[in-house]
C-alpha positions in Angstrom: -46.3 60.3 0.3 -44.1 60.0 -2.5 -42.0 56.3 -2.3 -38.7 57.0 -1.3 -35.9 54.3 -2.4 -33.7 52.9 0.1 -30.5 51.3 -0.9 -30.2 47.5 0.7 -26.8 48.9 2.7 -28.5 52.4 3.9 -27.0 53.5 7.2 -29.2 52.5 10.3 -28.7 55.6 12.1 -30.9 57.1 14.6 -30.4 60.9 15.5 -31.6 63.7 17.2 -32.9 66.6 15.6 -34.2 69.8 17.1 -34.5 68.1 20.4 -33.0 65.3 21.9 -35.6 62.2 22.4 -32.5 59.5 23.5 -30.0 59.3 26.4 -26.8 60.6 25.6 -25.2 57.6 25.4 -27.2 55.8 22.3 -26.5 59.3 20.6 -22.5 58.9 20.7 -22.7 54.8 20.0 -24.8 55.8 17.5 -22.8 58.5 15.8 -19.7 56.1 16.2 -21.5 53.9 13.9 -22.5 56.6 11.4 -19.3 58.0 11.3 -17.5 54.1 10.6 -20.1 53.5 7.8 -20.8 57.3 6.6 -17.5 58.6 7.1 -15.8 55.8 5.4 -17.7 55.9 2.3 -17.4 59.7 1.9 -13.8 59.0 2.2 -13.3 56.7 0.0 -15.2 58.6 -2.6 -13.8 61.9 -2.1 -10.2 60.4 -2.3 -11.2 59.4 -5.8 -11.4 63.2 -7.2 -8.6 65.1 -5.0 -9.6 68.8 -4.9 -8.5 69.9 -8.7 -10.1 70.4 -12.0 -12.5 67.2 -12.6 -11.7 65.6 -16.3 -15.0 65.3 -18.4 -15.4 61.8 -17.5 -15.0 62.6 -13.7 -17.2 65.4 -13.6 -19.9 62.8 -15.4 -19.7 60.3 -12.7 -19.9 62.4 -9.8 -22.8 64.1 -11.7 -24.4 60.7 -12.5 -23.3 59.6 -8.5 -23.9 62.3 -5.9 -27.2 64.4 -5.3 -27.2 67.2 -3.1 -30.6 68.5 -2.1 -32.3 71.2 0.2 -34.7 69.7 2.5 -37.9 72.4 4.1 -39.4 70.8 6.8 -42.9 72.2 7.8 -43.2 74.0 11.5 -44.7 72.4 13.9 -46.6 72.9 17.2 -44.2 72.8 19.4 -42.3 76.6 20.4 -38.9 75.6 19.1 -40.3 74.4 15.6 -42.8 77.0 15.1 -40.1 78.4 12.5 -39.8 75.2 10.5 -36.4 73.3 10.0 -33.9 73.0 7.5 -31.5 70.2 6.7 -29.2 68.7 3.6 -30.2 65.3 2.2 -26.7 64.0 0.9 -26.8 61.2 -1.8 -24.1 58.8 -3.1 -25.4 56.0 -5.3 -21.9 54.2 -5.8 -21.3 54.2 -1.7 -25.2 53.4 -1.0 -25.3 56.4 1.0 -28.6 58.2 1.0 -28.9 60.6 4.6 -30.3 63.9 5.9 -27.3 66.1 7.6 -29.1 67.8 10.4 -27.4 71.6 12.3 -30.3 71.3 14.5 -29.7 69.0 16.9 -29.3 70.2 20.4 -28.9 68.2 24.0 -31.7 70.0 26.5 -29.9 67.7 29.5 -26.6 69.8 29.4 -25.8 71.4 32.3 -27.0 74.7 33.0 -28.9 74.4 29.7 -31.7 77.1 30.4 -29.0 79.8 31.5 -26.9 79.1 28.8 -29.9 79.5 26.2 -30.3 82.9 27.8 -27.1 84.1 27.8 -26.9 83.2 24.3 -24.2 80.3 25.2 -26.1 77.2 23.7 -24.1 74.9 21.4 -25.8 72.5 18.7 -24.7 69.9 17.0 -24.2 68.6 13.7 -25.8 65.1 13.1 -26.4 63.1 10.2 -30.0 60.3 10.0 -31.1 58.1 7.6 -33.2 59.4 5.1 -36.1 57.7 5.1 -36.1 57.7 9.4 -35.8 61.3 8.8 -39.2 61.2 6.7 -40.8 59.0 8.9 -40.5 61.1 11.8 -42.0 64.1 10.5 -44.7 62.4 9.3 -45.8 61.6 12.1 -45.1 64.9 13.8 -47.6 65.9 11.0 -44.9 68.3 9.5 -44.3 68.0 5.6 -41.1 68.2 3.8 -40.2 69.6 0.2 -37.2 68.5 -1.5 -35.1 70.7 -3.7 -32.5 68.8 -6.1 -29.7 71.7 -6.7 -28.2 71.9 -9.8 -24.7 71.6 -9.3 -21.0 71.9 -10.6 -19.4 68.4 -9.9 -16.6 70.3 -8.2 -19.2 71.9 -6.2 -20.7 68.8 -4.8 -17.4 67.2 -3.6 -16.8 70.0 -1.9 -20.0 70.2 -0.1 -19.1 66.5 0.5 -15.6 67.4 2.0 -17.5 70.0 4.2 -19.8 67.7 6.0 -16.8 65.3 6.1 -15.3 67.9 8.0 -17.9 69.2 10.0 -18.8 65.9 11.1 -15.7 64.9 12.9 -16.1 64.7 16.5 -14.0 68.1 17.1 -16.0 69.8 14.7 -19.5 68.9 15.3 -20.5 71.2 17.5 -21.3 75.5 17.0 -22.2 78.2 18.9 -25.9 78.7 18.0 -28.0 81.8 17.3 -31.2 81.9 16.2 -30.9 84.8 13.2 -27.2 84.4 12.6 -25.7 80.7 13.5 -28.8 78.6 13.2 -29.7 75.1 11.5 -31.1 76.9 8.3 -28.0 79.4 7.7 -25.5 76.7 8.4 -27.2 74.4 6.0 -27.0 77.4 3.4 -23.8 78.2 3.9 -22.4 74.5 3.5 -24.4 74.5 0.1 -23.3 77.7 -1.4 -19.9 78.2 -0.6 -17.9 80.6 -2.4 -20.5 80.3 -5.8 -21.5 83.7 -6.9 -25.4 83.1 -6.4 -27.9 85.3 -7.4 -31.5 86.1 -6.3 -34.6 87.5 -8.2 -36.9 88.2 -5.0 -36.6 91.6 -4.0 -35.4 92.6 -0.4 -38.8 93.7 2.4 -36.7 95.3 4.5 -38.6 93.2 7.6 -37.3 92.9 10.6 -37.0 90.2 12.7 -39.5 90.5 14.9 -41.8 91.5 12.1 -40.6 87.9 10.1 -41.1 85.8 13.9 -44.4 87.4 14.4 -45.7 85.6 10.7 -43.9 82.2 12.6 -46.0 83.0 15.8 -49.6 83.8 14.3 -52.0 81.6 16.4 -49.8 81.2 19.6 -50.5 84.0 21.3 -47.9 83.6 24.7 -44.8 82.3 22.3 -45.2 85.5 20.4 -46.0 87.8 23.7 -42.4 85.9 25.2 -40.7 87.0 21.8 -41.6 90.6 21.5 -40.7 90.7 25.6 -37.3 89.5 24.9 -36.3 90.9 21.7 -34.7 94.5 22.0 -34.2 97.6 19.8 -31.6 96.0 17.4 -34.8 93.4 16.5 -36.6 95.9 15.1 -33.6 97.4 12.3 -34.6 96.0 8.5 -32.4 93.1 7.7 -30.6 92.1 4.7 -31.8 89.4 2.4 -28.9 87.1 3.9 -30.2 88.0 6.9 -33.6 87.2 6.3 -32.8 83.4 5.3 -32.4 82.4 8.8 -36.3 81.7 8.3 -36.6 78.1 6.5 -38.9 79.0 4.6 -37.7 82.4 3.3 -34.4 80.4 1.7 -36.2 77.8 0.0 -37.9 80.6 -1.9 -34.9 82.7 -2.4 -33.5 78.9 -3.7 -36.5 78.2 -6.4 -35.7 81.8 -8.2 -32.0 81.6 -7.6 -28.9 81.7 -10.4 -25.6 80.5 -10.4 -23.9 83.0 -12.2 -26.2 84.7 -14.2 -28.3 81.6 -15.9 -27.9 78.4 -14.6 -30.7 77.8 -12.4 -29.7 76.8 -8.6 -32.7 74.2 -8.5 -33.0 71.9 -10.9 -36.6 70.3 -9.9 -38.4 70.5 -6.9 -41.0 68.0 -5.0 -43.0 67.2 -1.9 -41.1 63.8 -0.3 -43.3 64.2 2.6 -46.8 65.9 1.7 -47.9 69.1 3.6 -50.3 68.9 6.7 -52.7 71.5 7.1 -54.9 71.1 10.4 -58.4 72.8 10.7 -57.9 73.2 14.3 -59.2 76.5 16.0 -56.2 78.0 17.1 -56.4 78.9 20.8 -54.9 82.4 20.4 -58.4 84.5 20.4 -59.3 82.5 23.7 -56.1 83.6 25.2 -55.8 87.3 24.1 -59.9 87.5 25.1 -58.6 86.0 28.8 -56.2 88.7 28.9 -58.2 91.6 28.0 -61.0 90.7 30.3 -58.7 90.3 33.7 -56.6 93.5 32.9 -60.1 95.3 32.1 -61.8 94.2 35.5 -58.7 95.1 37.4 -59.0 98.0 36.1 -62.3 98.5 36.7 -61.9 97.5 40.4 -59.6 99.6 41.0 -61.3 102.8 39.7 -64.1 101.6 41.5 -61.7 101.5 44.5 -61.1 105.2 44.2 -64.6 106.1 45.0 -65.9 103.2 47.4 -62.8 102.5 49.1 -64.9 101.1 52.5 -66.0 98.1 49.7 -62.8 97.6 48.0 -59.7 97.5 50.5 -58.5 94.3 48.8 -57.4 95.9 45.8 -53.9 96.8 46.9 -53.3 92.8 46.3 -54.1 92.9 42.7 -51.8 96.4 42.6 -49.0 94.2 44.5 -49.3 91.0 42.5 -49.1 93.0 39.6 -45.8 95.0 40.6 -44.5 91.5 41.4 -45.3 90.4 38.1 -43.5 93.1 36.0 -40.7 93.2 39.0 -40.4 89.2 37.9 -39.7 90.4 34.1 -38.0 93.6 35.3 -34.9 90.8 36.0 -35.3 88.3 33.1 -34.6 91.7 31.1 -31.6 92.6 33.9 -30.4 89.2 32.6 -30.4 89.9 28.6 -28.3 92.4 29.2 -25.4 90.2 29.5 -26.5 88.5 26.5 -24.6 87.2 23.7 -27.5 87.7 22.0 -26.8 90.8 19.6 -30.9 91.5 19.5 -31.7 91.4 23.2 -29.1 93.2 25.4 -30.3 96.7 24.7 -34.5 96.5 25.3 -35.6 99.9 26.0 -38.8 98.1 27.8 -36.6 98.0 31.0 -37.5 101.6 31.9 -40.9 99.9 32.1 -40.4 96.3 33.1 -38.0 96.8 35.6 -36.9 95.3 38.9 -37.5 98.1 40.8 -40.8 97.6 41.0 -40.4 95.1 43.6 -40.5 98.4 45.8 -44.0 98.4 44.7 -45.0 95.7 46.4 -44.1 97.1 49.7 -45.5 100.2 48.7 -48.8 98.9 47.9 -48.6 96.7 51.1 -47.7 99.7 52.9 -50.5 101.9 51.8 -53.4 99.6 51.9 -55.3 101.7 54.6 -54.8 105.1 53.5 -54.5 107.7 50.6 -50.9 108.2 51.5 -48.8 108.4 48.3 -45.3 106.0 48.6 -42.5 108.3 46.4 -42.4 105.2 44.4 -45.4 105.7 42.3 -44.1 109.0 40.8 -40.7 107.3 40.1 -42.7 104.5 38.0 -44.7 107.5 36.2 -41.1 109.1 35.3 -39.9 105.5 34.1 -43.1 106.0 31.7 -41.7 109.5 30.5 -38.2 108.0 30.2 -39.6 105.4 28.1 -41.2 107.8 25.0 -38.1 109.8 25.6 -36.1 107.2 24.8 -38.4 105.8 21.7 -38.3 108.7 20.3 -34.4 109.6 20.4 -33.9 105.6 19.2 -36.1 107.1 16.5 -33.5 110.3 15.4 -30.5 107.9 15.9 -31.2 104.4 14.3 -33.9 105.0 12.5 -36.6 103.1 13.6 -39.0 102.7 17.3 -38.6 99.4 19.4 -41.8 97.8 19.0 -42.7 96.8 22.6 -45.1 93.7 23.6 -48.9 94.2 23.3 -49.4 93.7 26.7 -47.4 97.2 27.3 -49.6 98.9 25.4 -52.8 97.4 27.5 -50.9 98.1 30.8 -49.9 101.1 30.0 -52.8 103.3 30.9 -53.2 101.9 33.8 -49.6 101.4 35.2 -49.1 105.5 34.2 -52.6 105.9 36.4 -51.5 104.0 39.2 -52.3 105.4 42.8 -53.7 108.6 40.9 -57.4 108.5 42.3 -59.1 110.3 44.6 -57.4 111.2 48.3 -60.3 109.5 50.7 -60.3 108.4 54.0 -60.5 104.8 54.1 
């Protein structure tokens, strides 16, 4: 790891970031502390230049005095930093200031926490660490962190410094959070950049952002069947390159090749302050997708076999039931999204499949377990199959592009569209 200098007067401020590890009430003495020692010093700098044109020797100090940087940090293993993390490191060389401003931090012990996430009502906060505890901690989380040094105006640095001033007041610190538009990464952007008239060489994809999560999710097979449950139609439209730097990564790549103007490059040098970790573990997602595959294949196998021996298999209306319950269980989570704040969730065409209603075919199955009488609720679930292409297809002529449902759908779907079609025997 490349040694990082701390100045004798650093701030001793510990934080969260992406998840709370402390009680609540360390975080607030602690953030009284930072904001008497951090909060004075950007103060008393700031009051030095007042916001107008900087005389040469002005703009040569603050050049010479304060560094901004954007800091990368690698994913992890954990679901919530699968997509990496982005933060600011702020230093002032004249107020022995040297910190990593953090939009990720977030307090799982709220009330209602869990049903706020999902209604898209979760607030994060704004939190500021010490440098070097900042490095420390994801070095031991195995998670690497590159540094870009941007190469600033001086006028563009105090007002960067004014901003986090300002955001960190107590009133200010926290935001509504979204994970494509609000997030840690496009805050942090959007503190850096400004007004500045930035330009970027790499070309626009076009991804989507379930296309972008799925590169995030490679190796975790249930994080990335959750996503692709969850995420609706509007997930699927291409995205903007502004759009697309809600991904960590993705902006510190649009950073390396970006102009201000049309020649001064935004990054002036670029380095690892916390190497890269690359672990040869064999990632678990085969074992899970092979578990999947073989249960859906013998139930289905059973249950065929159920058609013509049915003496032998009677039990198989519990695996038709359990599995009604299950998609009747996800039939309401995607009841829920539709209330949403979310933009990409509230409108999942995979409703007409998972659904609530099929709840009913628990009792149906339940109800038919000792005869070949049809329940009218079997043809309604084929119809919500037909409804489904119907509406894939007219999402198709109107926005442009298909929802791209869950791979599960696609194993299930044979079967579910097949379901209490076999043969009409006495049992």
């Amino acid at each position: 790891m490349k040694k990082i200098e701390i100045n004798a007067r650093k701030t001793k401020i510990i934080s969260y970031f992406c998840i709370v590890k402390l009680f609540k009430r360390i975080l607030r003495l602690y953030f009284c502390v930072l904001l008497l020692v951090f909060g004075g010093g950007v103060n008393a700098f700031a009051q030095n230049f007042p916001e107008t044109k900087l005389s040469a020797e002005e703009a040569a100090h603050v050049d010479s005095t304060i560094t901004i940087s954007l800091l990368t940090c690698q994913e992890g293993k954990e679901s919530y930093s699968l997509y990496g993390h982005t933060a600011i490191r702020y230093q002032n060389r004249e107020q022995g200031v040297d910190v990593a401003v953090n939009y990720g931090i977030f307090d799982m012990s709220q009330s209602n926490f869990v049903l706020r996430f999902i209604f898209g009502q979760t607030d994060y906060m704004m939190g500021v660490q010490d440098f070097f505890e900042f490095c420390q901690t994801y070095a031991y989380e195995r998670r690497g962190i590159i540094e870009q040094e941007l190469n600033l105006p001086p006028e563009e640095k105090l007002r960067i410094v004014r901003t986090i001033e300002e955001n960190y007041k107590p009133e200010n610190r926290e935001y509504r959070y979204n994970i494509f538009y609000n997030n840690c990464t496009t805050k942090a952007r959007d503190v850096i950049l400004g007004s500045m008239d930035v330009t970027y060489e790499r070309e626009n994809n076009g991804w989507s952002f379930r296309q972008m999560l799925h590169l995030c999710t490679i190796g975790h097979f249930w994080t990335e069947l959750g996503n692709d449950l969850l995420l609706g139609l509007k997930a699927d439209a291409p995205t903007t390159k502004s759009e697309q730097q809600f991904l960590p990564f993705n902006l510190k790549d649009d950073f390396e090749t970006a102009l201000i103007g049309d020649s001064i490059p935004l990054v002036k040098e670029e380095n690892q302050v916390v190497p890269m970790f690359y672990d040869s573990q064999e990632k678990s997602a085969l074992k899970s997708i092979i578990t999947v595959l073989l249960i859906l294949f013998l139930g289905i196998v059973f249950y065929v076999l159920s058609w013509y021996f049915p003496s032998k298999f009677k039990f198989m209306w519990c695996f038709e039931a359990l599995l009604m319950f299950v998609i009747g269980l996800c039939g309401l989570v995607l009841t829920a999204m539709i209330f949403s704040q979310h933009p990409t969730v509230n409108l999942n065409l995979q409703i007409l499949i998972l659904n609530p209603l099929a709840l009913i075919g628990v009792y149906a199955a339940y109800k038919d377990r000792n005869g070949p009488k049809k329940h009218w609720f079997w043809r309604f679930y084929s119809l919500c199959f037909i409804a489904f292409i119907v509406a894939e297809i007219l999402a198709y002529f109107i926005v442009g592009h298909i929802q791209v449902f869950a791979s599960g759908l696609a194993i299930l779907a044979p079967y579910l569209f097949n379901i209490r079609k076999g043969k009409k025997v006495k049992r």
